[in-house]
KOLRO-732543 format. One record per residue (C-alpha): residue number from 1; z, x, y. Coordinates in steps of 0.001 Angstrom, whole numbers, plus 500000, padded with zeros to 6 digits. Example, Ala and Ser with C-alpha at 12.3 -4.5 7.8 and 13.67 -1.06 7.14 Angstrom:
BEGIN
   seq        Z        X        Y
     1   507800   512300   495500
     2   507140   513670   498940
This chain:
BEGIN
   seq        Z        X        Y
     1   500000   500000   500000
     2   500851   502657   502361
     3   497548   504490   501861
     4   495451   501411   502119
     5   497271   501122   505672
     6   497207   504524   506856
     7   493117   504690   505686
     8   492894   501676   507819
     9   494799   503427   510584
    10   492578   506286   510144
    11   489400   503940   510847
    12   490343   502140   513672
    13   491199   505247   515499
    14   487731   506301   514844
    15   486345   504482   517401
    16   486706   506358   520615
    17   484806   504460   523037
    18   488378   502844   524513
    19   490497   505593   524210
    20   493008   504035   526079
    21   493230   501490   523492
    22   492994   503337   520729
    23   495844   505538   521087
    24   498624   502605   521908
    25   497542   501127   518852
    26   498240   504394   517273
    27   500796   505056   518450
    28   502313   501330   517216
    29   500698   502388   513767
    30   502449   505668   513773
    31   505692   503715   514409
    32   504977   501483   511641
    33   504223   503592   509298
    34   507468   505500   509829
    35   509439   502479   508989
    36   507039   501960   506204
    37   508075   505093   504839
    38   511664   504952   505506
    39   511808   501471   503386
    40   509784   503349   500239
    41   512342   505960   500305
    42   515167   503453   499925
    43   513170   502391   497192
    44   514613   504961   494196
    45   512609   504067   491281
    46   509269   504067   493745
    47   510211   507378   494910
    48   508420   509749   493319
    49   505327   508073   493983
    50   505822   507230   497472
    51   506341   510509   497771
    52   502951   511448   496560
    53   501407   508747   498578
    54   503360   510241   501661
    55   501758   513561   501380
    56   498500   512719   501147
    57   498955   510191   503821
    58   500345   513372   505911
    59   497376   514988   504829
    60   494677   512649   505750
    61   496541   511969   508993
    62   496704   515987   509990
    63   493291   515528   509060
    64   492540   512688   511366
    65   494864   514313   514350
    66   492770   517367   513453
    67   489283   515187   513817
    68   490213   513125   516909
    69   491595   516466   519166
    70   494996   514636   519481
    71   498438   515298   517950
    72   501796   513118   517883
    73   505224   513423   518749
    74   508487   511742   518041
    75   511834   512137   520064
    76   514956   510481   518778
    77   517510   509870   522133
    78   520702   510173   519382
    79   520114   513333   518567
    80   518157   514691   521574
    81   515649   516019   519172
    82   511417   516181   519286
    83   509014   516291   516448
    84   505879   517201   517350
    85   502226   517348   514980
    86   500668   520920   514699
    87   497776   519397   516573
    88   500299   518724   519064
    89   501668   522002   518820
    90   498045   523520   518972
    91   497351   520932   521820
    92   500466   522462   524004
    93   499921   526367   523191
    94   502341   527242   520704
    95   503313   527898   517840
    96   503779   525113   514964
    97   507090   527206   513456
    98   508720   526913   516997
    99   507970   523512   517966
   100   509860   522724   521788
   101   512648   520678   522942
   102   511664   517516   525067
   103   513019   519643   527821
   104   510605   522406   526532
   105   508109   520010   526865
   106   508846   519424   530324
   107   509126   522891   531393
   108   505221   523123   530383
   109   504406   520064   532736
   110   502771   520999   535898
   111   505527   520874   538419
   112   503298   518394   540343
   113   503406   516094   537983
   114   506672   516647   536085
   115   508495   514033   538110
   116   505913   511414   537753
   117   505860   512208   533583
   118   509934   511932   533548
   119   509248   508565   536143
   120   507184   507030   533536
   121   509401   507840   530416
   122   512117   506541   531662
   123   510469   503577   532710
   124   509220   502951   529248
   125   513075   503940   527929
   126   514742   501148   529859
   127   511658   498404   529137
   128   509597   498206   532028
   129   506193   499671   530589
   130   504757   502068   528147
   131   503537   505276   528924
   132   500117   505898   529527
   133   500042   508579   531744
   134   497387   511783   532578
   135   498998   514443   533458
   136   498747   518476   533280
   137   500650   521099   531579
   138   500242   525440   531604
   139   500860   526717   528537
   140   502130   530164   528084
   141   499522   531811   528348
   142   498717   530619   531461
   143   495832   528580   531240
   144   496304   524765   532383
   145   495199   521647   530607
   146   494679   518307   531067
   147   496752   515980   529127
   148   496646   512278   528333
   149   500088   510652   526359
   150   500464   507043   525122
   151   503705   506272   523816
   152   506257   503612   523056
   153   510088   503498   522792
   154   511259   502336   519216
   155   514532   500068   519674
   156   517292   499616   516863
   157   517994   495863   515150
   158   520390   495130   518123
   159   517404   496007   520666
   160   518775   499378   521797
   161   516505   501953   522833
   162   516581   504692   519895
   163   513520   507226   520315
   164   510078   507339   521537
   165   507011   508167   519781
   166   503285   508957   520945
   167   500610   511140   521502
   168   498870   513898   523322
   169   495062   514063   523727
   170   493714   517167   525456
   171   491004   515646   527853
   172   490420   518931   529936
   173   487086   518868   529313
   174   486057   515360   529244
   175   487938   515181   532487
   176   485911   518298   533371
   177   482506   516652   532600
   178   483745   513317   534183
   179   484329   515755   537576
   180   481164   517242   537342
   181   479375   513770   536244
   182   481220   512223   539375
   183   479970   515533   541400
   184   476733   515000   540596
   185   476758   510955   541643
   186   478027   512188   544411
   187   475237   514837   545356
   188   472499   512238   543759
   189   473873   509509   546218
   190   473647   511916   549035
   191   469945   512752   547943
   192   469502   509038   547578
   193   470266   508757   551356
   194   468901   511161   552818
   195   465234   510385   550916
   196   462635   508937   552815
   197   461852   506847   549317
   198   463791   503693   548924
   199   466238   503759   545640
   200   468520   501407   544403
   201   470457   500559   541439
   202   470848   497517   539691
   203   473418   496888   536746
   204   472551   494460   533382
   205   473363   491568   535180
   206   470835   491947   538134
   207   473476   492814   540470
   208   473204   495389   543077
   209   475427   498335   543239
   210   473671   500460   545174
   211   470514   500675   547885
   212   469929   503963   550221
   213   469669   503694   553891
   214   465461   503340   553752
   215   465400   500517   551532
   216   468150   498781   554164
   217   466005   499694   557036
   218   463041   497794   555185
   219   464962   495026   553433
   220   468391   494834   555352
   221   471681   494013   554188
   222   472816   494109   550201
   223   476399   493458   549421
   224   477310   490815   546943
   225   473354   490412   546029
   226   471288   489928   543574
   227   468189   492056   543249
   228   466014   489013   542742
   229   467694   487615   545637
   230   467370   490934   547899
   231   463777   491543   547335
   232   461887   488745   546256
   233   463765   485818   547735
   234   464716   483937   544538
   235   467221   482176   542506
   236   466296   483196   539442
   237   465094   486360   537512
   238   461220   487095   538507
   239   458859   486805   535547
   240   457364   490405   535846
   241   460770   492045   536159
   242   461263   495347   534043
   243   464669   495671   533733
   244   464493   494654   530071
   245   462487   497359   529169
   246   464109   500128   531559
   247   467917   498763   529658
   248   465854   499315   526251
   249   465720   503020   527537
   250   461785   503246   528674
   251   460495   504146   531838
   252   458298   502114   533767
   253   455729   502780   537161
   254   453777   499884   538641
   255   452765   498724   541705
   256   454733   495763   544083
   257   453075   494256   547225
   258   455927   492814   549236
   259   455355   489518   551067
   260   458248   489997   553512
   261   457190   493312   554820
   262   453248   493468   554176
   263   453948   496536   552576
   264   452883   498454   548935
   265   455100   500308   547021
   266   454709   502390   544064
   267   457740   501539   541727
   268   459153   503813   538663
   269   462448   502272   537289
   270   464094   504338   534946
   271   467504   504166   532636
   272   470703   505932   534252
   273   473843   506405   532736
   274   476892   505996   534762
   275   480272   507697   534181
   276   482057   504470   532034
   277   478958   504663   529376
   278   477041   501664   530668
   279   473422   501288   531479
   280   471785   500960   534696
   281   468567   500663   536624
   282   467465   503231   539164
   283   464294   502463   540759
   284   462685   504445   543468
   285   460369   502952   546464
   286   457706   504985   547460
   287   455402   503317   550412
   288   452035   503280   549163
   289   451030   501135   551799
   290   448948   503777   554266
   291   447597   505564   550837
   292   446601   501645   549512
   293   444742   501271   553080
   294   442894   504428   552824
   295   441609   503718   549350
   296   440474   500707   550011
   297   438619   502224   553215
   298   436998   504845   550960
   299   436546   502142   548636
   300   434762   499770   551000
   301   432812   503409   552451
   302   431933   504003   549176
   303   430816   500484   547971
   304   428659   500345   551521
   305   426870   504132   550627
   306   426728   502733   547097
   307   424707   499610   547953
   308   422782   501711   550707
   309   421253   503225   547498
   310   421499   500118   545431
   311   419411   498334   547869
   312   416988   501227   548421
   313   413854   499844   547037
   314   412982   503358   545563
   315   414524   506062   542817
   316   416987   507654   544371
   317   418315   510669   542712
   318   420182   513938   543191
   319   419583   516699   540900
   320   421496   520158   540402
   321   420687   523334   540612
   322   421310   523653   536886
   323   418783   520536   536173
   324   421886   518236   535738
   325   421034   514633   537382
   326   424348   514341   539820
   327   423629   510547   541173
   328   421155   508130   541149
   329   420659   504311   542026
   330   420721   501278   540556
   331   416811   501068   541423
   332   416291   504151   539547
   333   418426   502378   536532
   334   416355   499735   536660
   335   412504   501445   536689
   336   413857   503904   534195
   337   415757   501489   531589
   338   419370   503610   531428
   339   422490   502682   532480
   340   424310   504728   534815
   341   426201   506297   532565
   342   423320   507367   529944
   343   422106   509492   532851
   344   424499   510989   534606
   345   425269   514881   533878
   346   422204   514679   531824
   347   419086   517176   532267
   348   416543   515738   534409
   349   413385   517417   532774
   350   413972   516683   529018
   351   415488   513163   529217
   352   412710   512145   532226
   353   409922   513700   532148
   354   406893   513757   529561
   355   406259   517133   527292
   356   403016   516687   528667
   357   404022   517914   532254
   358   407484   518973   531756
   359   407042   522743   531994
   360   404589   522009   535213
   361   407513   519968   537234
   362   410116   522012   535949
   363   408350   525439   536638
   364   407891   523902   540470
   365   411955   522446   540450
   366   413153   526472   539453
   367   410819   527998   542226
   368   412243   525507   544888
   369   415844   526350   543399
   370   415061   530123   544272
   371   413864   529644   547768
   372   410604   530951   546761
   373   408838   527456   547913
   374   409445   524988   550325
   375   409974   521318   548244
   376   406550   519107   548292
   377   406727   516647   550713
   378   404383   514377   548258
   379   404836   514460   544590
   380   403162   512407   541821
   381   404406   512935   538264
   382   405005   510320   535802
   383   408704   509775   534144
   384   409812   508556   530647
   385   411592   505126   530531
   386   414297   504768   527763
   387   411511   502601   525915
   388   409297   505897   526144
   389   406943   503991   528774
   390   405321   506552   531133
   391   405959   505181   534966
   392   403826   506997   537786
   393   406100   507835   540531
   394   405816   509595   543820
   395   408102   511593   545097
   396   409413   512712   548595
   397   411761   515651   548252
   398   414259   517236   549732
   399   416659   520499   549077
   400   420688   520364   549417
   401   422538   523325   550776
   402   426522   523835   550216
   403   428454   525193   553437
   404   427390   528660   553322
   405   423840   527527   553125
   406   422984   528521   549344
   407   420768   525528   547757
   408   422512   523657   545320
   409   419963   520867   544177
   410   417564   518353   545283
   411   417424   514979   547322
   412   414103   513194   546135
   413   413004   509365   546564
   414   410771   508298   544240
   415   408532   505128   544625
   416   406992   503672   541163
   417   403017   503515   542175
   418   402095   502491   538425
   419   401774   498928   539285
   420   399886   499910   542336
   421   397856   502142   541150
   422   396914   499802   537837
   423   396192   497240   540375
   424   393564   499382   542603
   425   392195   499333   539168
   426   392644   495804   538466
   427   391107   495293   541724
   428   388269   497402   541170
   429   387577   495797   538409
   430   387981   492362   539859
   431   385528   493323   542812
   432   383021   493759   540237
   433   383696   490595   538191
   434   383817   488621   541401
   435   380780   489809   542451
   436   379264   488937   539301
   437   380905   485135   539521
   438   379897   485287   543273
   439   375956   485459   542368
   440   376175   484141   538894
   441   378552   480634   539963
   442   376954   477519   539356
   443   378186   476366   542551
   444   377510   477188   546330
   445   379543   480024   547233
   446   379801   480762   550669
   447   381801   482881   553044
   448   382369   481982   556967
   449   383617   483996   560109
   450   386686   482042   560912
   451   386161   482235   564120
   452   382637   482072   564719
   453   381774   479761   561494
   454   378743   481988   561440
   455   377761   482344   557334
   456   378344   486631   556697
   457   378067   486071   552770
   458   376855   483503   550139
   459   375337   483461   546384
   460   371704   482335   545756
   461   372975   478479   544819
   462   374348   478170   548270
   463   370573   478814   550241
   464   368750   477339   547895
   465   370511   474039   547149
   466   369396   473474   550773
   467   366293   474317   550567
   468   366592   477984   552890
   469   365428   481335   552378
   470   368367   484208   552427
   471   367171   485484   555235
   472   366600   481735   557034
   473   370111   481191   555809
   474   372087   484279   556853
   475   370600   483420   560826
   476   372569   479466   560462
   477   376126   478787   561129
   478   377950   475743   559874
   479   377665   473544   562927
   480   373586   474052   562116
   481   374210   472169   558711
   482   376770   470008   559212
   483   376389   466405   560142
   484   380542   465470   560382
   485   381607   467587   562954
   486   380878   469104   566063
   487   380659   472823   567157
   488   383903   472107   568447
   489   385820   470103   565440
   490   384076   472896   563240
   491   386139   476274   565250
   492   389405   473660   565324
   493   389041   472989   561522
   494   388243   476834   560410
   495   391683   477443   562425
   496   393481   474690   560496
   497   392422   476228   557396
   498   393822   479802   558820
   499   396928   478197   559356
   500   397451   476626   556173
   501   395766   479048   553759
   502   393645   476311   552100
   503   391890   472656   552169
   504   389720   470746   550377
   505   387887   468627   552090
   506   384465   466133   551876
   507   381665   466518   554046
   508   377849   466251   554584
   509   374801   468609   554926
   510   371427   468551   556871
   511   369025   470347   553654
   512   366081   472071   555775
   513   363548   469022   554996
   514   366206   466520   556260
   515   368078   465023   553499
   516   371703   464436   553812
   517   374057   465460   550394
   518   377290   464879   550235
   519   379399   468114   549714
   520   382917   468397   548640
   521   384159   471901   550050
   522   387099   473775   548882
   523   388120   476650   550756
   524   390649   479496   551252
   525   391408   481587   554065
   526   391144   485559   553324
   527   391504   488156   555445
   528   389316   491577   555199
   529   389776   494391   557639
   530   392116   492547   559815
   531   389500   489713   560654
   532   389634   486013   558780
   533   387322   484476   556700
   534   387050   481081   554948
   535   385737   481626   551169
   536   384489   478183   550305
   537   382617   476697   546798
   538   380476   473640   548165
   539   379640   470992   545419
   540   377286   468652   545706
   541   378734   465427   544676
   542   375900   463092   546007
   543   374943   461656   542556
   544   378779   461755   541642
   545   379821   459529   544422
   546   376941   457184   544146
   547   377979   457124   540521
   548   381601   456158   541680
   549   380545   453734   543666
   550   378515   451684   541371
   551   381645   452733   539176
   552   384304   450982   541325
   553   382130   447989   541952
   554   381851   447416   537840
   555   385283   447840   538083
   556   385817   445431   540885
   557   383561   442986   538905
   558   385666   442939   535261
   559   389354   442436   537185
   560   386874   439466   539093
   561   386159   438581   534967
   562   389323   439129   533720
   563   391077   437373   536386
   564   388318   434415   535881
   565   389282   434399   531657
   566   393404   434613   532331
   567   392905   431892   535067
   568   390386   430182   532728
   569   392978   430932   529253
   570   395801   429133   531861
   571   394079   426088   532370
   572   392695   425339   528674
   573   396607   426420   527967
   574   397904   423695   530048
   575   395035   421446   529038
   576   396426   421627   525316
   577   399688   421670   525959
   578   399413   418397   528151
   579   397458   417043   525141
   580   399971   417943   522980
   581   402147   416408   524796
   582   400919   413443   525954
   583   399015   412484   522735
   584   400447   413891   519882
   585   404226   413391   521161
   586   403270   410339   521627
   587   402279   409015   518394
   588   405172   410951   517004
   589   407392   408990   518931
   590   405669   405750   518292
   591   405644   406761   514355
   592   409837   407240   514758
   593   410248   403904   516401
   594   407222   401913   513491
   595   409396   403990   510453
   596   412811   403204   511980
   597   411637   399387   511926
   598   410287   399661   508444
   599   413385   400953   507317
   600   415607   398458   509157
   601   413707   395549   507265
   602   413873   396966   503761
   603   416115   395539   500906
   604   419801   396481   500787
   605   419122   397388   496947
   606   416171   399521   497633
   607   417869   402965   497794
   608   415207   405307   497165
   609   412996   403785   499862
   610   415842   404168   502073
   611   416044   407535   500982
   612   412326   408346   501569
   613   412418   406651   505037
   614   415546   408697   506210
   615   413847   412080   505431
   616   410154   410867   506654
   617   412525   410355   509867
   618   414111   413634   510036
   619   410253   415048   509492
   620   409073   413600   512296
   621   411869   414711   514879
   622   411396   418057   513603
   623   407652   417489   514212
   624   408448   416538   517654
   625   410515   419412   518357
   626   407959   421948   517148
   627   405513   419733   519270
   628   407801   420176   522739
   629   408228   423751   521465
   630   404342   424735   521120
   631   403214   422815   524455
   632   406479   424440   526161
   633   405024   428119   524488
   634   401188   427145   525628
   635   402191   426334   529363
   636   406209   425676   530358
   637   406645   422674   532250
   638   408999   424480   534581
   639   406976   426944   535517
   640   404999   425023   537739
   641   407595   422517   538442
   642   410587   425023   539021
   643   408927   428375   539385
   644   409114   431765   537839
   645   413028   432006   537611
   646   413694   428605   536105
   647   411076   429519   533543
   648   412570   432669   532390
   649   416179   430862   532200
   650   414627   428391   529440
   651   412481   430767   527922
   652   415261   432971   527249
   653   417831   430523   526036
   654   415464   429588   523398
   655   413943   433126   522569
   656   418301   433592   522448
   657   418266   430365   519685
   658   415171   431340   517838
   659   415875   435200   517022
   660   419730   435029   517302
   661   419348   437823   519275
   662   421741   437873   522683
   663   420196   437578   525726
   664   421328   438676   529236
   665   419366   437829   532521
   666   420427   439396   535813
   667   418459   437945   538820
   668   418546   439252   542624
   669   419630   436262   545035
   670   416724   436628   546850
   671   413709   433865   547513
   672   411095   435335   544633
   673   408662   433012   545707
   674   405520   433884   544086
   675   402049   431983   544296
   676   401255   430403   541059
   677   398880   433086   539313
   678   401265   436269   540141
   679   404145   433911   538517
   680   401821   433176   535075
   681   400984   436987   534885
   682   405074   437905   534892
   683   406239   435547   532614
   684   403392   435945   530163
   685   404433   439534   530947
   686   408007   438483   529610
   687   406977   436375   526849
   688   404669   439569   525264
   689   408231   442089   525485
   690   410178   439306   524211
   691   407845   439427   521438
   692   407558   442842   520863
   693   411658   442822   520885
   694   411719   440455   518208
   695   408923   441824   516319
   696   409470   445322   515936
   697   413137   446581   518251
   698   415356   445249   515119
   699   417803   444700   518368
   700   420986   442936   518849
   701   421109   442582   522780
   702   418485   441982   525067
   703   418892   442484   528993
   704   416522   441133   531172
   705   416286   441812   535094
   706   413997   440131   537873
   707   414749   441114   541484
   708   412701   441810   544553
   709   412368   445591   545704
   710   410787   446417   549003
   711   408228   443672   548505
   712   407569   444362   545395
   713   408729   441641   541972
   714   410240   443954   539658
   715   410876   442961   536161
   716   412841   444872   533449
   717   413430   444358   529823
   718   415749   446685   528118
   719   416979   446237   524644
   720   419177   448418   522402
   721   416853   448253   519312
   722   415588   451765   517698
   723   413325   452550   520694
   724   409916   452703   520979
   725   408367   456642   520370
   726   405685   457965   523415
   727   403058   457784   521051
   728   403534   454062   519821
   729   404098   453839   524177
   730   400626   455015   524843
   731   398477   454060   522199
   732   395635   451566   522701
   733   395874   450285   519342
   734   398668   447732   520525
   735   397003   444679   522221
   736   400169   443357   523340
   737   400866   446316   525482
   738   397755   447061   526536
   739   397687   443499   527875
   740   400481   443852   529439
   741   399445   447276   531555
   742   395976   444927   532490
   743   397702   441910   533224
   744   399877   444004   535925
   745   396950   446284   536592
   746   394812   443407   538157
   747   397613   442703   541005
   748   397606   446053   541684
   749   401109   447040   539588
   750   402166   448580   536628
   751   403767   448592   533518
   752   405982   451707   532357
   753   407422   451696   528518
   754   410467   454098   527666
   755   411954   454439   524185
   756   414909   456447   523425
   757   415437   456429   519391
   758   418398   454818   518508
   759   419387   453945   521989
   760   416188   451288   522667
   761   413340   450452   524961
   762   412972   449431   528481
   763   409492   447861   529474
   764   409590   447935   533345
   765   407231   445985   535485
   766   406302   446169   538972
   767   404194   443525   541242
   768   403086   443480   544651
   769   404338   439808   546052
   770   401620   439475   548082
């Protein structure tokens, strides 16, 4: 038992991190374990073991005084008599054989502190504390120590005072380091303050314990702060703080723009150790905010030089002496095919130029280097793009010199020519081919002084569709020919087409025996030497228009014809469906009323005739509905009687009953007064989509709209069926639409069919009203 405690002991007063601590509760250990000891030794038959349990419990404890640098002491009053630990012993400077008196003790205390020692003994003697008291002694061989005793009084069963019993802990050198640590505070606080750097330090708990005199200047007063609150004018921790990872034990730098000064600081918070053991956060201000401005000026400078170059329409590039390419721009990156950084540092002449000139250009570049030429003001030599594409470029060069005037490279713009120089060919080329058009066209080709209108050049079509000779020809200008305009209107429309580049344009020309042709001109201005000209092809579309005309009149006469049949189709409709009406409704009605009287005069018995007479009945009324229905189809009653609107109200409710398909009509609340014909065309217009919808849309919903639009009828019919497809749209297979587009077409509107697939068709129709 008295091992297991004294092991126990000899853990807990392991931990040295409250030293203070540790030692009263050794020293109230000690104290128990000496009464332990003196109630095994009353213990006879246990004796020989306690005993053996004492010693090694002496042992391990010399041990442990021996581990921890302290050693203990007992003093019993009765006998005026100290015990004292060879640690103790070794602690105080003597020997263990001759261990001192309490007074002996005393006589090694500094005399400075002896009375406060003997004060705080006898305080603890008569019950008003224990010691715990730092104090120093000089041993005898002079040298002084630093000394820090915990003890307590032990007291008898009747409470008297009997002895005291603690311990000594040499602490010269941890007292030593604590000067020197508080030394160097000291001297790191006075650097602190007299740095032109702001520093502060922060604990775990974000509050301030210390900020130097710059940071005050900038940020004012600290106490009692926060360093959320200080700096960044919050209540609560900011989200980018660092103090979690500067308390792990890392070191952080980063930049802080501060919104209450308008200043930049570079930060580097870093872990410090204070004096007690605990962590804290130094951080250290450095105003970055002149440095951050200057940057950003050579930034900007260097942004504005960079898209000088950038927007140079030309290769710019420097090259060094030792061939290296040191800069070139984004133009250059562009004609070239590399990215910046796939040229940069490279060698000009192998990456750039072909084999086939390399040693040429190169050979020139090393003279120029060596002063022995002056650079070519005008260079053409092609380059390599990173596709292997040769590009012609010319060159304008210049040489770089450092400060003592030594050249160091070249300055050279470089403008790609391959496009111009493959179109001088191209042009060439075209010259000849337009020349060969020019003479070999089919059409009169003709070229005119703009400001003359005298005729400088034309092809052989153009003198001899009017019956000229070249040379008679060349001698006319276009007022000579022309029988529309004037001198005058002719200068004023050569200046138009100046102006505007182009026209087109009909006219008519005087040939040489008299006739007058037609001629449709189209022209362009050019301009040749500084002076403008007007290219222009003349056709001759005499026959053409004469053709058009007798054209437009056949036209003129079928919409007379098909106007004449619709009109004619009309009245034989409403013919028939009067007939219908008035004759065969009739004697359908009169047959009802004959069968219902038959049947009213029959025997009671005669059931089957009954029968037979009931469904001959029901016959006929659905006779006379299909009647009402067909004569209603051929020609609606309401139409004429109520108009166009009232007719597409019934003729959708029972297009709605027939199909089952719903029907929605939306109509404007304008007067859509139409004159009778217009009206026929759009609801025969209706009736044909309706059809198609119920034919072909497999739709659910129909939506029909009729409002006026800027004079205009407009009708729309949209379903959500599976929508008709462009080609079904503009076929001429489909009578129904194509009767539709001509029944429009003849009023001068039209008729526009959209399919979506899936989402339906809208047939949209638009009418002049008058």
């Amino acid at each position: 038992m008295a091992g297991t405690i004294i092991f126990g002991w000899l853990q807990r007063t392991c931990d040295m991190k409250d030293e203070r601590k540790t030692k009263a509760k050794l020293v109230e250990e000690i104290s128990e374990l000496r009464k332990r000891i003196r109630e095994l030794e009353a213990l006879e038959d246990e004796h020989k073991r306690m005993e053996e349990a004492l010693a090694e419990s002496e042992e391990r404890y010399v041990k442990a005084e021996q581990t921890g640098h302290f050693g203990h002491w007992v003093r019993n009053f009765n006998e005026d008599r100290a015990v004292w630990s060879k640690e103790a012993c070794r602690i105080l400077g003597i020997e263990p054989d001759h261990p001192p008196s309490y007074e002996d003790f005393l006589s090694l205390v500094h005399p400075a502190d002896r009375e406060a020692l003997k004060g705080a003994t006898d305080a603890a003697t008569y019950g008003t504390k224990p010691v715990d008291f730092v104090y120093r002694i000089i041993r005898p061989d002079g040298t002084e120590r630093v000394i820090h005793s915990v003890a307590n009084v032990r007291y008898d069963r009747s409470g008297q005072p009997v002895g005291i019993e603690g311990t000594v802990h040499d602490i010269t050198e941890r007292n030593r380091l604590e000067q020197e640590l508080r030394q160097e505070r000291d001297n790191l606080l006075r650097i602190f303050t007299a740095m032109e750097d702001g520093v502060y330090i922060v604990n775990q708990q974000y509050d301030i314990q210390y900020v130097n005199p710059s940071l005050i200047k900038d940020f004012g007063s600290w106490e009692g702060r926060k360093c959320y609150e200080y700096f960044h004018d919050r209540s609560e921790v900011c989200p980018w703080c660092k103090n979690e990872r500067v308390f792990a034990g890392e070191t952080v730098r980063w930049e802080w723009h501060s919104s209450k000064n308008d200043r930049t600081y570079d930060l580097i918070d870093t872990p410090l150790m204070s004096p007690d053991g605990s962590v804290h956060k130094l951080e250290i201000f450095r105003d970055i905010t002149e440095r951050k401005r200057a940057e950003q000026a050579l930034k900007r400078e260097k942004e504005q030089v960079e898209q000088y170059l950038n927007v140079a329409g030309v290769i710019l590039v420097i090259i060094n002496a030792d061939e290296s390419i040191a800069l070139i721009n984004k133009k250059g990156c562009e004609i070239l095919g590399y990215g910046n950084e796939e040229i940069l540092g490279k060698n000009w002449f192998d990456l750039m130029v072909p084999l086939t000139v390399r040693s040429e250009v190169r050979s020139v570049f090393r003279k120029i280097m060596a002063g022995d030429v002056e650079p070519v003001e005008c260079f053409e030599n092609p380059l390599l793009t990173k596709d292997g594409e040769e590009r012609l470029v010319a060159f304008h060069n210049t040489v770089i010199r450092d400060a003592q005037g030594r050249i160091v490279g070249t300055l050279s713009s470089g403008e790609d020519i391959t496009e111009r120089r493959r179109g001088e060919k191209a042009l060439l080329e075209s010259r000849e081919r337009y020349m060969a058009l020019f003479e070999q066209a089919a059409e009169s080709v003709v070229v005119i002084d703009a400001e003359t209108g005298a005729i400088v050049e034309f092809n052989d079509r153009a003198h001899e569709a009017l019956g000229y000779t070249r040379s008679e020809f060349r001698e006319l200008k276009i007022p000579d020919i022309d029988v529309v305009e004037s001198s005058e209107e002719v200068v004023k429309h050569l200046e138009s087409i100046v102006d505007t580049g182009s026209d087109v344009f009909e006219t008519r020309h005087r040939t040489k025996s008299g006739e007058i042709r037609d001629i449709q001109v189209s022209c362009k201005a050019v301009t040749i030497g500084g002076r403008y000209y007007v290219q222009s092809i003349w056709r001759d579309i005499t026959d053409s228009k004469r053709a058009k005309q007798e054209l437009e009149a056949s036209r003129q006469q079928m919409r007379a014809l098909s106007m004449r049949v619709l009109s004619a189709q009309e009245e034989e409709r409403t013919r028939i469906s009067r007939e219908i009406h008035d004759e065969l409704a009739q004697t359908l009605t009169a047959l009802a009323f004959d069968l219902a009287w038959l049947g009213n005069r029959l025997p009671e018995g005669e059931v089957a005739l009954q029968g037979k007479v009931k469904t001959m009945s029901e016959h006929i009324g659905e006779a006379t509905k299909a009647v009402q229905r067909i004569s209603a189809e051929l020609r609606p009653g309401m139409l004429d009687d109520l108009g166009l609107v009232s007719a597409a109200e019934w003729y959708l409710k029972e297009f709605q009953n027939r199909t089952g398909i719903e029907c929605d009509l939306k109509m404007t609340t304008e007067d859509l007064a139409l004159d009778d014909n217009r009206s026929t065309t759009v609801f025969r217009i209706l009736q044909e989509a309706l059809t198609n919808v119920a034919r072909h849309a497999e739709a659910t919903e129909v939506c029909v709209r009729l409002e006026k639009e800027q004079g205009t009828l407009f009708l729309e019919v949209r379903d959500n069926g599976r929508g008709i497809t462009e080609e079904q749209a503009s076929s001429g297979k489909s009578l129904g639409l194509t009767g539709m587009r001509e029944r429009a077409r003849l009023w001068r509107g039209n008729v526009t069919i959209e399919g979506s697939e899936g989402k339906g068709t809208v047939v949209s129709v638009r009418i002049p009203m008058d």
